[in-house]
C-alpha positions as CSV (number, residue, x, y, z in Angstrom):
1,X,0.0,0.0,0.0
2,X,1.2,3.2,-1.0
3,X,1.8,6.3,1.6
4,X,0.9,9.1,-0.5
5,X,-1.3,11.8,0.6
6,X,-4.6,12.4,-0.8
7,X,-4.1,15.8,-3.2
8,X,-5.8,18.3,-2.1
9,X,-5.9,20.0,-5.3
10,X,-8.1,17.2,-6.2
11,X,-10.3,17.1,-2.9
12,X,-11.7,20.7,-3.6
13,X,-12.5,19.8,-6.8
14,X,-14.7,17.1,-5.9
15,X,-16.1,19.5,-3.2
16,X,-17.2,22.0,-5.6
17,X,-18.4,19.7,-8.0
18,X,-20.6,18.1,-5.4
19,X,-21.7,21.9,-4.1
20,X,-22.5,22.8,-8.2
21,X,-24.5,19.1,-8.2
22,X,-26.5,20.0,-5.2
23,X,-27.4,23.7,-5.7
24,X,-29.7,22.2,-8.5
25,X,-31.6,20.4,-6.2
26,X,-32.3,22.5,-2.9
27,X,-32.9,26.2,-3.8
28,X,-35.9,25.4,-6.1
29,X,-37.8,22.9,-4.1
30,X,-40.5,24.9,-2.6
31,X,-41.1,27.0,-5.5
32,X,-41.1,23.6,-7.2
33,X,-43.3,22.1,-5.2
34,X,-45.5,24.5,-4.6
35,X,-46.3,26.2,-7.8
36,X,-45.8,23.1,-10.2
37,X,-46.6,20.3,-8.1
38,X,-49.7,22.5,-5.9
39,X,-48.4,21.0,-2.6
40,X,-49.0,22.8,0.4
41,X,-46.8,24.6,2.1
42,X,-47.2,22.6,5.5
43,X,-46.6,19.9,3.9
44,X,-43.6,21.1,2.1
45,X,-42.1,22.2,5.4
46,X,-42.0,18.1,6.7
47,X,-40.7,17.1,3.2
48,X,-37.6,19.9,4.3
49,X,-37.6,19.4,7.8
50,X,-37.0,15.4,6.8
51,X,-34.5,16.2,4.5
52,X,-32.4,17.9,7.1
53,X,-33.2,15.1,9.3
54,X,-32.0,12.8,7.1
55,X,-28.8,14.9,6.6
56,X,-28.0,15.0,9.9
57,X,-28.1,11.2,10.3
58,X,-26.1,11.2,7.1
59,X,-23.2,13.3,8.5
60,X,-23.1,11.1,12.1
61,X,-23.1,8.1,10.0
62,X,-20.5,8.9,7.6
63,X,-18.1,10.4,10.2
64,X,-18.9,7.6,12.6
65,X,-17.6,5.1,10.0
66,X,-14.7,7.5,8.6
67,X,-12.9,6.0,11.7
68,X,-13.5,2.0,11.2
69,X,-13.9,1.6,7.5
70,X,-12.1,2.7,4.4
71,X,-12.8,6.6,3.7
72,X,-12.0,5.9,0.1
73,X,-15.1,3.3,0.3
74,X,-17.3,5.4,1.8
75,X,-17.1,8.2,-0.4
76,X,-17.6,6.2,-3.5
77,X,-20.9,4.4,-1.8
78,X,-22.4,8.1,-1.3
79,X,-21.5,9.6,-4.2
80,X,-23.1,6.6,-6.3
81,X,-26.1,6.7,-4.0
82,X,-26.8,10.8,-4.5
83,X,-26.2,10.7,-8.4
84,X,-28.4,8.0,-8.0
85,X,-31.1,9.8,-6.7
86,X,-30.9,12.3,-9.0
87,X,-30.9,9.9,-11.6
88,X,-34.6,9.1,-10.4
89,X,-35.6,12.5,-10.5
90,X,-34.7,12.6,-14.1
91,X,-37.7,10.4,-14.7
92,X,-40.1,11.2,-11.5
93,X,-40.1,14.0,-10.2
94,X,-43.8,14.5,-9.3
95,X,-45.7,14.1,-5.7
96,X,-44.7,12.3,-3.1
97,X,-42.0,10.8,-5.4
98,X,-39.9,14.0,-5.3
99,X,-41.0,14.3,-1.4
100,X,-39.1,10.8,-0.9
101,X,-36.3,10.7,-3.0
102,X,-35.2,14.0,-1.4
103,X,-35.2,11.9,1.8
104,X,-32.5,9.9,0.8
105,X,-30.7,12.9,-1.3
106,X,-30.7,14.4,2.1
107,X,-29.1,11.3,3.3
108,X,-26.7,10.7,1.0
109,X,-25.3,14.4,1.1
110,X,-25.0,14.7,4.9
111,X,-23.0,11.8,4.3
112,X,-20.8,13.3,1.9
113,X,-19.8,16.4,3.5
114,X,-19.0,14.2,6.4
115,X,-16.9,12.3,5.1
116,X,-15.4,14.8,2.4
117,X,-14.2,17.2,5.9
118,X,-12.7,14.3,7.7
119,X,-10.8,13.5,4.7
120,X,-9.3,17.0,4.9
121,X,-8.2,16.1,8.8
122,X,-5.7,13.7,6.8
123,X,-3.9,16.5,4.3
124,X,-0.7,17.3,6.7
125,X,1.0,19.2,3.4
126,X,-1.5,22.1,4.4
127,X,-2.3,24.2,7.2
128,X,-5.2,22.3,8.9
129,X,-7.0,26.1,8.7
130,X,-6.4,26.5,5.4
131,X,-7.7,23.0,4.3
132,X,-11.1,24.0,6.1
133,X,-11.3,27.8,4.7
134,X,-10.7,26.3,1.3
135,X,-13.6,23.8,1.5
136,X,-15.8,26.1,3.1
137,X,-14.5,28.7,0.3
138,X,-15.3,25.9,-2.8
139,X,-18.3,24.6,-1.4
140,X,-20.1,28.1,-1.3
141,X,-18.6,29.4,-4.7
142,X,-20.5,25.7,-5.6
143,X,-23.7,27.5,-4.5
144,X,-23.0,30.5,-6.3
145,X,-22.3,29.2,-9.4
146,X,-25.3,26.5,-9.3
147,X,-28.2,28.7,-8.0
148,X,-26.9,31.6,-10.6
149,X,-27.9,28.7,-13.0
150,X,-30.6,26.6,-11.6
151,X,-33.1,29.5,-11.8
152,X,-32.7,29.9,-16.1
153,X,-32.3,26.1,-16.2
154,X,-36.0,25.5,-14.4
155,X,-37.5,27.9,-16.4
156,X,-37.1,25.6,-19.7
157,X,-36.9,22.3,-18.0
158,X,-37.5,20.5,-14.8
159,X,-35.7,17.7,-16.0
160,X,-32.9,19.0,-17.4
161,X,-32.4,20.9,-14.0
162,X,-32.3,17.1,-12.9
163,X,-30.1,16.0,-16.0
164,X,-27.5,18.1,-15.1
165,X,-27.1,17.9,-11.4
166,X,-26.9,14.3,-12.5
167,X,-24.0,14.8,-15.1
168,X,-22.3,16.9,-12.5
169,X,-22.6,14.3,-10.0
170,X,-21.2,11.7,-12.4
171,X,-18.1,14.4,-13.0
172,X,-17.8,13.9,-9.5
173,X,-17.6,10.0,-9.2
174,X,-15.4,9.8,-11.6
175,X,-13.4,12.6,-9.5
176,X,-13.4,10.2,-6.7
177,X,-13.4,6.9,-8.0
178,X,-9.5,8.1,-10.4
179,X,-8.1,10.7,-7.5
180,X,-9.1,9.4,-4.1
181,X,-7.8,6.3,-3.6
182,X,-4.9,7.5,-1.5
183,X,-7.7,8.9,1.2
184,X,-7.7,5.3,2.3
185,X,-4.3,4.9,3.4
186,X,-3.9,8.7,5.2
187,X,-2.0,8.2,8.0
188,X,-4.2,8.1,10.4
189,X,-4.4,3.7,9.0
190,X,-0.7,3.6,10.6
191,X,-2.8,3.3,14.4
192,X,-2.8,0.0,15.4
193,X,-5.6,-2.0,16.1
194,X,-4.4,-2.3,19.7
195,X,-4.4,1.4,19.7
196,X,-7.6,2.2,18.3
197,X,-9.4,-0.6,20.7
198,X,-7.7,1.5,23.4
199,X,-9.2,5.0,22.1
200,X,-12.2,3.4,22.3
201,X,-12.5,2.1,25.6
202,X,-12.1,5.6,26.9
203,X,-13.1,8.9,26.3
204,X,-12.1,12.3,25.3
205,X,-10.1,14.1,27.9
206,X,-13.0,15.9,29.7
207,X,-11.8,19.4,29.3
208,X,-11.8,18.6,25.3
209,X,-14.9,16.6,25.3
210,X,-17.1,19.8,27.4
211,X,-15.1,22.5,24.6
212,X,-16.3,19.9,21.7
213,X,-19.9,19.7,23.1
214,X,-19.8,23.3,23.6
215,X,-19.1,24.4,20.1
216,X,-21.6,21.5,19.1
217,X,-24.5,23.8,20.8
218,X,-23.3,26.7,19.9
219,X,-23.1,25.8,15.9
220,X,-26.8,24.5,16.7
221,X,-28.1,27.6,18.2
222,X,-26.3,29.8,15.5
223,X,-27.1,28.0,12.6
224,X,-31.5,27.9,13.4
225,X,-30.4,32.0,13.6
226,X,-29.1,31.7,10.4
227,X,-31.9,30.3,9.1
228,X,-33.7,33.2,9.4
229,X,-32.3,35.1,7.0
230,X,-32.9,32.3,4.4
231,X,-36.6,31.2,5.6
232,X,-38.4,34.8,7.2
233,X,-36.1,37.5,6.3
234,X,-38.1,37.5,2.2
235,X,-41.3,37.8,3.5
236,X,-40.3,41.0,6.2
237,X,-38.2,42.7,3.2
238,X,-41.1,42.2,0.7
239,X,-43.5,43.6,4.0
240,X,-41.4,46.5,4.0
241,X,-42.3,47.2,0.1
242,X,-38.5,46.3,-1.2
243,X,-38.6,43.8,-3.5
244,X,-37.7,40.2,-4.0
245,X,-34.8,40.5,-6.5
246,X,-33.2,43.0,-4.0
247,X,-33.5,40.3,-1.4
248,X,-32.0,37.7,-3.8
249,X,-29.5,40.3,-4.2
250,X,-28.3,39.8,-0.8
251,X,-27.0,36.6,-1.0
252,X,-24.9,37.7,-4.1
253,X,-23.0,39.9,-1.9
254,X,-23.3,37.2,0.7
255,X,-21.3,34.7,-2.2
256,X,-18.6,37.2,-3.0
257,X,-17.8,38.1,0.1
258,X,-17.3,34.7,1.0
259,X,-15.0,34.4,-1.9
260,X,-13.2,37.9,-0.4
261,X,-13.3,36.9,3.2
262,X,-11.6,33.8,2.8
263,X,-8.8,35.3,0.6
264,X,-7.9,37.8,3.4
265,X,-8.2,35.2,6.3
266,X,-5.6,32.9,4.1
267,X,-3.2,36.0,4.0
268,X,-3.5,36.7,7.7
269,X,-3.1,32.9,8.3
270,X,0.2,32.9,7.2
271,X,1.3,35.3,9.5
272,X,-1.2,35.3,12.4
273,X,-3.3,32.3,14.3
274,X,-5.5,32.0,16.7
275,X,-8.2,30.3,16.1
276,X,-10.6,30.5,19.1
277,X,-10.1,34.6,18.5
278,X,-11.3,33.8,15.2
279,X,-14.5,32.5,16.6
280,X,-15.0,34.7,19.2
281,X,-15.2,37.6,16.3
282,X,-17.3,35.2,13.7
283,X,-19.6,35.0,16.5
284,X,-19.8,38.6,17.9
285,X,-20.3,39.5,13.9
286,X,-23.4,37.2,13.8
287,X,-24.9,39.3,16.9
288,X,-24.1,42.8,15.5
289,X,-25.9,41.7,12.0
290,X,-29.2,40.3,14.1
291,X,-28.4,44.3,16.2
292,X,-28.6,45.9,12.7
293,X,-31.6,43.9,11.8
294,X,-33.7,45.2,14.8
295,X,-33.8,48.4,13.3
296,X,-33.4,48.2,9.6
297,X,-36.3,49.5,7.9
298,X,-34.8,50.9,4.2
299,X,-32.3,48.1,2.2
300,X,-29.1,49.7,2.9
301,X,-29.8,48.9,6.3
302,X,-30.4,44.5,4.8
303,X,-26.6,45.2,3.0
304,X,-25.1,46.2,6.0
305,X,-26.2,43.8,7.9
306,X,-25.7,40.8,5.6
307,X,-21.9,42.2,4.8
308,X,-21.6,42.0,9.0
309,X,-23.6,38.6,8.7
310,X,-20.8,37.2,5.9
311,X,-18.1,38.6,7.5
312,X,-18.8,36.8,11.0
313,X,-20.1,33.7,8.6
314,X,-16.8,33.5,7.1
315,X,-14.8,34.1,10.4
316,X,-16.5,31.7,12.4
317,X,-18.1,28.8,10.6
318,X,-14.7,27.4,8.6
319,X,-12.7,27.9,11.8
320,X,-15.1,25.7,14.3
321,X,-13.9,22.3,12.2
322,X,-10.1,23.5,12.3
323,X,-10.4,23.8,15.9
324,X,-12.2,20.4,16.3
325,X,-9.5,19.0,14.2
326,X,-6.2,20.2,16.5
327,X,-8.6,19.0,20.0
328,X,-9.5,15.0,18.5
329,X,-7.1,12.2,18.3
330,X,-6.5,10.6,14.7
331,X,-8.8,7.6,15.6
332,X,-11.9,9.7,15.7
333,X,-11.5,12.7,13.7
334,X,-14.2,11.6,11.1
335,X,-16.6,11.3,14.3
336,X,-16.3,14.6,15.8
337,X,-16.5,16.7,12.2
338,X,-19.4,14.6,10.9
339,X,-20.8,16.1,14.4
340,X,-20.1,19.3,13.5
341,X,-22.3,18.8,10.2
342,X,-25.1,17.0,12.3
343,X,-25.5,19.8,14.7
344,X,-25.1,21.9,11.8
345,X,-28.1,20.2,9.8
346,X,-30.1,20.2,13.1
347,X,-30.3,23.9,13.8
348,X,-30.9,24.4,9.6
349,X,-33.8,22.0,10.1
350,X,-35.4,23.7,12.9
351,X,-34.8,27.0,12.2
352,X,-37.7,28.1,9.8
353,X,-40.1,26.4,12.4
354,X,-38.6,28.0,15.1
355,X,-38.9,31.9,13.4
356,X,-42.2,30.7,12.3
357,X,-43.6,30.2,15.6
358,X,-41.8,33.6,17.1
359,X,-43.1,35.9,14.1
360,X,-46.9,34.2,15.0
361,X,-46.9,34.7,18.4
362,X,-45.1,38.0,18.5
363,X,-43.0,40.0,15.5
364,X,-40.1,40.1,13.0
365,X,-38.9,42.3,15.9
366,X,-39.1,40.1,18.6
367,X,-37.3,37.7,16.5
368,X,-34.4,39.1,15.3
369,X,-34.1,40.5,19.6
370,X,-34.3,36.7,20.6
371,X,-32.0,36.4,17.8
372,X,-29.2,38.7,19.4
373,X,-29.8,37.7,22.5
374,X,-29.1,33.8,21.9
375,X,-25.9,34.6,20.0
376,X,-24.5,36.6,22.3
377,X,-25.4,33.5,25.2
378,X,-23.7,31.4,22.6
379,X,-20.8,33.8,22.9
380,X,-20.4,34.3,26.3
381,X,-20.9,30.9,27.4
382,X,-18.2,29.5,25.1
383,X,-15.7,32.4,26.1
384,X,-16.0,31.6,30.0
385,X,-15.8,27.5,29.2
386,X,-13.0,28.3,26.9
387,X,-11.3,30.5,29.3
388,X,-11.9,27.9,32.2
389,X,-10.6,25.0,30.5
390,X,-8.4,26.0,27.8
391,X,-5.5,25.3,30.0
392,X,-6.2,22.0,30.2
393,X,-7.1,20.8,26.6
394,X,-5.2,18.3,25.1
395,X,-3.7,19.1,21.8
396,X,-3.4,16.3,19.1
397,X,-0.9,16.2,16.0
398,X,-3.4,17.4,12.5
């Protein structure tokens, strides 16, 4: 068996090609469903709310197994069973047939990501912070490039929206089948089997296993904030009079300054790291945008507070998996950053309920204060359990 080290050139470019694939499938589904397919919108918020489900067992099961089986396996399983699905939604794509298949898309592309990151835990050639900007960095310009496209695509075919997330998926297996094959001897293989039955009598030192939890919660709590923005923010903007291209708009600036963002923090990278600071700031970002929010009435007010948004976005959210990464022992990296994706696809899943249920019983307003409040909980409590117990974390080779 060979030593060498999975390319990384090569790991991106499956990443993006799997971000592309996917954009085709989630941005249009409840304009889909709804106008073409006359669903109702209840019932196209279970179909979602199982999809994100079903992507956060995904993740946990595809880190859980990055551990015990080959990675190089794995990936090729998941990235057959989404182009799969796809593949069927070439030729049905009508109700509940859609509603189902999307289960197992969901499924298959929480296990994906999961596995995809904890592959990047095994590149030692890079910076384990610069592995994880540069995924987060292709996976979004993946987004930008597919939902710039989706939208002309579905306007002359449904199934050609379908035939080419499938034809990009295939680009992608290929990808993985030719240029992965070294993910399944990283070195993380060279453990012993005596050493990996030892990790797994025992558990996380407790200082790193409260951090981990920690940051677990905190994801979970920012990213059903998050949501917000992409499930209630429309309809307040469109209240206010400003219309629905300008709110489409936003993410636009949200996409390139994702691109800019992660350009910079690669520069200062090379000179300057601390990745808990990084955090910190991502996450005091997310609470001045929900701030600006309270009080933003005209849509210069909705730019400034999505550039804060991206900005603390693109801090904070690429960082969290580096910093997992440096506090987990090889044998159970893929476990802890398919967490990450889990907690991540949990708080996605219940966010649009959640702001649903606040804007019914009260207001935008007392949403987006609830909002700023949470974050800045989500701050403070992981600044006082950081600065308790950072002293005592164990530190593992990346």
């Amino acid at each position: 068996m060979t030593n060498k080290e999975m390319s990384f050139r090569w790991l991106v470019t499956g990443a993006l090609f799997s971000s592309i694939g996917m954009s085709f499938v989630w941005p249009l589904t409840s304009v889909y469903l709804h106008n073409r397919l006359g669903v109702s919108l209840t019932m196209i918020g279970v179909v979602l709310l199982f999809n994100s489900l079903a992507s956060v067992l995904g993740s946990y099961l595809g880190g859980y197994l990055y551990d015990r089986k080959n990675p190089y396996h794995l990936l090729v399983g998941g990235v057959i069973a989404s182009t799969i699905t796809l593949i069927i939604l070439v030729f049905f794509h009508g109700w509940p047939m859609f509603g189902i298949v999307l289960f197992f898309n969901g499924l298959s592309a929480g296990w994906n990501l999961a596995v995809v990151n904890s592959i990047g835990t095994s590149i030692k050639s890079k910076d384990s912070r610069y592995v994880f900007n540069m995924l987060y960095f292709v996976q979004n310009l993946g987004i930008v490039v597919g939902t710039s496209l989706v939208g002309f695509i579905y306007s002359i075919s449904v199934t050609l929206m379908f035939v080419v997330a499938s034809v990009l998926f295939l680009v992608f297996l290929t990808i993985v089948i030719t240029k992965y094959k070294p993910a399944s001897n990283e070195s993380r293989k060279k453990v012993s089997d005596t050493e990996k039955t030892s990790w797994n009598t025992k558990h996380l030192p407790k200082a790193n296993a409260t951090i981990l939890t920690t940051f677990f919660l905190s994801l979970f709590i920012i990213w059903i904030m998050y949501q917000q923005w992409v499930s209630n923010l429309s309809v307040y903007m469109t209240g206010l009079g400003i219309p629905l291209r300008n709110y489409s708009f936003l993410w636009t600036i949200n996409a390139g300054l994702i691109v800019v963002s992660q350009i910079i923090i690669n520069w200062i990278a090379r000179y300057h790291e601390n990745l808990i600071m990084q955090i910190f700031f991502g996450f005091s970002m997310f609470a001045v945008s929900f701030i600006t929010l309270i009080f933003a009435k005209t849509y210069p007010m909705f730019v400034l507070a999505m550039i804060i948004l991206t900005i603390g976005e693109a801090t904070a959210l690429p960082t969290i998996p580096a910093l997992v990464n440096v506090l987990t022992p090889i044998e159970a990296k893929g476990r802890y950053q398919g967490l990450i994706q889990s907690y991540a696809s949990a708080g996605r899943a219940i966010g649009p309920l959640f702001g649903g249920m606040i804007i019914e019983l009260s207001s935008f307003t007392a949403l987006f204060v609830i909002a700023t409040i949470a974050v800045l909980l989500v701050l403070t409590t992981t600044a006082v359990m950081w600065k308790t117990l950072h002293g005592s974390l164990t530190r593992y080779r990346t």
